[in-house]
C-alpha positions in Angstrom: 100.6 119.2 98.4 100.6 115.6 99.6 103.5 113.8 99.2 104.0 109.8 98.9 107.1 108.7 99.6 107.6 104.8 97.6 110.8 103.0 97.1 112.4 99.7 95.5 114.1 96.8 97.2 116.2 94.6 95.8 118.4 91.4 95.9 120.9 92.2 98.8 123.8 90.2 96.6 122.2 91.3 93.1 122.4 94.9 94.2 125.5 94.6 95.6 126.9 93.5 92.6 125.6 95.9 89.9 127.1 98.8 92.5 130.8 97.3 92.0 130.2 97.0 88.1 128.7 100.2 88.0 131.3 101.4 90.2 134.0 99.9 88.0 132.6 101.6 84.8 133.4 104.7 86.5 130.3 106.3 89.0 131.4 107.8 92.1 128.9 109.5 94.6 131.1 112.7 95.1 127.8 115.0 95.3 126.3 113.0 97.7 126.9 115.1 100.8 125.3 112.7 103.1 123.1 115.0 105.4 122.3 114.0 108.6 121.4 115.7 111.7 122.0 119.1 109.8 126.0 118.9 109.0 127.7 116.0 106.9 130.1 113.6 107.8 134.2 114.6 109.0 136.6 112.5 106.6 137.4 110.7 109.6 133.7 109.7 109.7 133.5 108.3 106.3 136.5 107.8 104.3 136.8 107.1 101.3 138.0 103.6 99.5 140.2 105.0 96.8 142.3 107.6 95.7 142.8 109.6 93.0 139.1 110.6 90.8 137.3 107.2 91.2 137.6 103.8 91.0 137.1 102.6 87.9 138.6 99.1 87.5 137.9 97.6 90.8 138.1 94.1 91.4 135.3 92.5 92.9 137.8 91.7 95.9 139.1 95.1 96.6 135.3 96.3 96.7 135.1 93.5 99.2 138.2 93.9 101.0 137.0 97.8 102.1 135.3 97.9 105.2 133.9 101.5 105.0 132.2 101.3 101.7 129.2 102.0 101.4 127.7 99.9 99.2 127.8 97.2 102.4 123.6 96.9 103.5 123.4 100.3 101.5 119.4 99.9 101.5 119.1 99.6 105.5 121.0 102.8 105.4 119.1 104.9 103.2 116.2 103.5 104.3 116.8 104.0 108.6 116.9 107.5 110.4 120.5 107.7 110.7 120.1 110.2 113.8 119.2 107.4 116.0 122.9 106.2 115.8 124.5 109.0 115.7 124.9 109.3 112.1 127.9 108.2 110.7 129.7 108.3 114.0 130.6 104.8 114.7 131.8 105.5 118.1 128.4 107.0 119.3 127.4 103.6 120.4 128.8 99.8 120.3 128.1 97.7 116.6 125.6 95.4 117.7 123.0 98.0 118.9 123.9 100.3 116.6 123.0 97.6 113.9 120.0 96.6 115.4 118.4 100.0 115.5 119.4 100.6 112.1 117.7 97.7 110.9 114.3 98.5 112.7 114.5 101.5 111.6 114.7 100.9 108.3 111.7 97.8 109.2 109.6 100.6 110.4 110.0 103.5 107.6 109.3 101.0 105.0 106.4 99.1 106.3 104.7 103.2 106.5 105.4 104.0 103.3 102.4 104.4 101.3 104.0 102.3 98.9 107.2 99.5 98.0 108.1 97.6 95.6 110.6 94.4 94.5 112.8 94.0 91.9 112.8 90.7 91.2 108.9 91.2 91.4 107.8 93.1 88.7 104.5 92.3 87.5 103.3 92.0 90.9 105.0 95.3 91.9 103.0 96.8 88.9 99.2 95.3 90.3 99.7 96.8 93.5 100.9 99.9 92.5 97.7 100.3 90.1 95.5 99.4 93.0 97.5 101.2 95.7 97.0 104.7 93.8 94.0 103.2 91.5 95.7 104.2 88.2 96.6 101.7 85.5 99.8 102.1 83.4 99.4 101.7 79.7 101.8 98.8 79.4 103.0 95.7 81.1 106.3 96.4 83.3 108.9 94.2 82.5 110.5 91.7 83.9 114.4 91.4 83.0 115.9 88.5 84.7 119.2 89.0 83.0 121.2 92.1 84.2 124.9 93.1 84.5 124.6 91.6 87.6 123.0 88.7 86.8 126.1 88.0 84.4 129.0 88.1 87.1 129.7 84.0 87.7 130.7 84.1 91.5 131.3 81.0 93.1 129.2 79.9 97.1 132.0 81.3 98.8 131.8 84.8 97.2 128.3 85.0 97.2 128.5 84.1 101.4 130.9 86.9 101.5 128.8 89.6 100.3 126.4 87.8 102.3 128.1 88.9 105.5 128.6 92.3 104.3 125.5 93.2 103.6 123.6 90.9 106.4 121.2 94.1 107.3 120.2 94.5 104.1 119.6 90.7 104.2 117.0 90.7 107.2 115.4 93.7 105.2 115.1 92.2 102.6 113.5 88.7 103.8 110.7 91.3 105.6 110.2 93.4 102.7 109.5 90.1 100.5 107.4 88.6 103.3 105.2 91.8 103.8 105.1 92.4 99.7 103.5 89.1 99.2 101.1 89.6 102.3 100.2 92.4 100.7 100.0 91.0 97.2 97.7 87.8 98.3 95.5 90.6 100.9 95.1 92.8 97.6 94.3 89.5 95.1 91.7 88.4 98.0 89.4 91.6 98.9 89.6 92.3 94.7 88.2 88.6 94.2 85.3 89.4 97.3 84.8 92.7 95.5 83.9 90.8 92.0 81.7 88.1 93.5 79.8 90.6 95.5 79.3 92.9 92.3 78.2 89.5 90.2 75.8 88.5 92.6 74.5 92.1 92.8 74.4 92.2 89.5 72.5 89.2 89.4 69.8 90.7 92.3 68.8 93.3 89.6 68.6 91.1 86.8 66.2 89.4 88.5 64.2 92.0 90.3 64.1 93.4 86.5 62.5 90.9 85.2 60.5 90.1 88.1 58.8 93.8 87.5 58.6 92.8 83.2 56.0 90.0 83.9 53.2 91.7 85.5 53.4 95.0 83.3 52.9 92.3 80.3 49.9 90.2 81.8 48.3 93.6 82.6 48.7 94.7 79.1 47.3 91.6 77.6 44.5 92.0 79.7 43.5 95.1 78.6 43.7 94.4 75.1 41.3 91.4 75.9 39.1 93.2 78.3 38.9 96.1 75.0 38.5 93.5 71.9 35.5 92.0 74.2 33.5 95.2 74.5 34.2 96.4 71.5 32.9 92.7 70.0 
């Protein structure tokens, strides 16, 4: 079988912020085991922010306030080869290259999948998708621009906060749109250049057909002339 491997990007702060709601209605990742390199990660390696069964209720401060959670630039993560750091080993190499290899990473692996998409795209998500696997969905996709997220009033200093703390996912995100809308504008170009050339080929055979009609007439009408006279 071939497989394409596609994903979703979306708003770093959006994102962030439909994580904490939904991780304050209840959701916890306990059957995640977090592969990597074959084994998962020690406690040590990844603790956890809460104790007890999950943690429901969470301000939006204490989700802030936890330095190992892992909703911080959650998409470079899931997105990079997390072997090239050591996994989740913080002490394999210093923060600054371990960051910047992440974030490549994650750079690379999405620029080679066969396909991504945005979020806070949608209809244009939907025309390169169609085109990308040349299918076409039976209805619209929609865009919702009012979410759970969307409906948490944060103030500038907030918003800079989760700024920082998800500043990978940031840069990811600023390269993803750039390349999506590349794409998009490449896509709307060669399909234009494809219509013009099928009108004006279209047009080449309307007019050798009726470039062949005109003599296959006069020849008819003289043989009915040429026929009437020698029969008169």
């Amino acid at each position: 079988r071939n497989f394409y491997y596609i994903t979703m990007l979306r708003d770093p702060v959006s994102r962030y912020l439909s994580e904490w709601k939904h991780v304050q209605r209840g959701a916890t990742w306990k059957t995640s085991l977090h592969m990597c390199d074959g084994r998962s990660p020690t406690p040590d390696e990844l603790p956890t922010c809460y104790e007890g069964d999950d943690w429901s209720g969470v301000s939006l401060q204490e989700f802030m306030d936890c330095s190992y959670n892992l909703a911080n630039n959650r998409q470079v993560r899931m997105l990079a080869d997390l072997s090239l750091v050591g996994c989740y080993n913080l002490t394999f190499m210093n923060e600054s290259e371990r960051n910047m290899i992440l974030l490549q990473s994650a750079k690379n692996n999405l620029k080679n999948m066969a396909f991504f998409g945005l979020t806070e795209f949608q209809r244009k998500t939907q025309y390169l998708f169609e085109r990308t696997f040349n299918l076409k969905f039976i209805s619209p996709f929609t865009q919702f621009n009012v979410t759970r997220a969307s409906n948490v009033d944060i103030g500038e200093d907030v918003r800079q906060r989760i700024e920082e703390l998800n500043f990978l996912d940031v840069q990811l995100y600023e390269y993803a749109k750039d390349l999506f809308l590349q794409r998009f504008q490449y896509t709307k170009q060669e399909e234009h250049q494809k219509n013009r050339l099928k009108r004006r080929e279209e047009r080449r055979l309307l007019r050798e057909q009726r470039a062949h009609q005109w003599p296959r007439e006069d020849a008819t009408e003289a043989a009915v002339t040429e026929d009437y006279n020698s029969q008169v």
